[in-house]
C-alpha positions as CSV (number, residue, x, y, z in Angstrom):
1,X,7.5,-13.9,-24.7
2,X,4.7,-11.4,-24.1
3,X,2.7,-13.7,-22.0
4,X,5.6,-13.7,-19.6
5,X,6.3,-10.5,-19.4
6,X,2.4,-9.7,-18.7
7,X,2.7,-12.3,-16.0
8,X,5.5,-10.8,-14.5
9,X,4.3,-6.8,-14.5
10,X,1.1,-7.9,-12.7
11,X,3.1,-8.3,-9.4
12,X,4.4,-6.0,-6.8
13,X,5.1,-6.2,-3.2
14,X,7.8,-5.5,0.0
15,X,8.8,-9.2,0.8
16,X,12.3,-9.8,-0.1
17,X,11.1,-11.5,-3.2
18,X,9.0,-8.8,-4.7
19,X,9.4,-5.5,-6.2
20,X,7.9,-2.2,-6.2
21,X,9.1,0.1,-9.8
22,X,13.0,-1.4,-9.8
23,X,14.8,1.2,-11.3
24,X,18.5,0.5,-11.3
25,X,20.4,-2.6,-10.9
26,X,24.2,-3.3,-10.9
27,X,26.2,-6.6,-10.9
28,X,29.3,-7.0,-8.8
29,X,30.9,-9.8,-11.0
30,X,33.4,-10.2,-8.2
31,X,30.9,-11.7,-5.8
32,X,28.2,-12.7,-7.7
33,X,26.1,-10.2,-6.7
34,X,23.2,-8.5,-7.9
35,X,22.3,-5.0,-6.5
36,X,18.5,-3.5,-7.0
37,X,17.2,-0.3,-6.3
38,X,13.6,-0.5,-4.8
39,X,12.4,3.0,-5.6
40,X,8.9,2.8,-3.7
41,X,9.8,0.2,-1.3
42,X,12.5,2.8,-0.6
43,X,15.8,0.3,-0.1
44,X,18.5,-1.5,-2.1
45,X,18.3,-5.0,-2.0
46,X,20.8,-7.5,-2.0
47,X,20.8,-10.8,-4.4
48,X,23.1,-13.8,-4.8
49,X,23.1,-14.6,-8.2
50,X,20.8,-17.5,-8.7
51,X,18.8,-16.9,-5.4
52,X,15.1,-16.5,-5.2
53,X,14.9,-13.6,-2.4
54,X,17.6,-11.9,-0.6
55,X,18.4,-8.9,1.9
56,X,17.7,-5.3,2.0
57,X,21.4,-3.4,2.5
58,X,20.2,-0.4,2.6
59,X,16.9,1.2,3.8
60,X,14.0,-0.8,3.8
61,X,12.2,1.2,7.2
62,X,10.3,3.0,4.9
63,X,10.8,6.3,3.5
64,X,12.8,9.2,5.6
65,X,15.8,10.7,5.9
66,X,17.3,9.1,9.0
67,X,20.4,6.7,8.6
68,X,18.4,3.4,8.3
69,X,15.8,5.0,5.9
70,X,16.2,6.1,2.2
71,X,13.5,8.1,0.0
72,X,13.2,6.5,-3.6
73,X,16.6,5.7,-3.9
């Protein structure tokens, strides 16, 4: 188990795939959804549960205050 987790912490990025410092995530059970907030990529992104990448919903133009921007959300 610790090999994996090593494996896994040793990668960060902005593609729709990738992470940079995840700090929240919630689960609409509803519509098998899975909601993850991208603190340094600055956006929420979007998953279908069981999908490999998915879509920024919120933010994502990096950091700012304007309507299409968040700041370490």
């Amino acid at each position: 188990e610790s090999a994996n987790m090593s494996h896994v912490e040793g990668f960060y990025g902005n593609s729709t795939s990738l992470f940079y410092h995840p700090i929240g995530l919630v689960l609409d059970q509803t519509g098998n959804t899975l909601y993850i907030a991208d603190y340094n990529n600055d956006r929420v992104m979007k998953y279908i549960v069981g999908a490999s990448s998915g879509t920024a919903v919120a933010g994502g133009h990096s950091y700012g205050w304007n309507l299409t921007q968040l700041y370490r959300p």
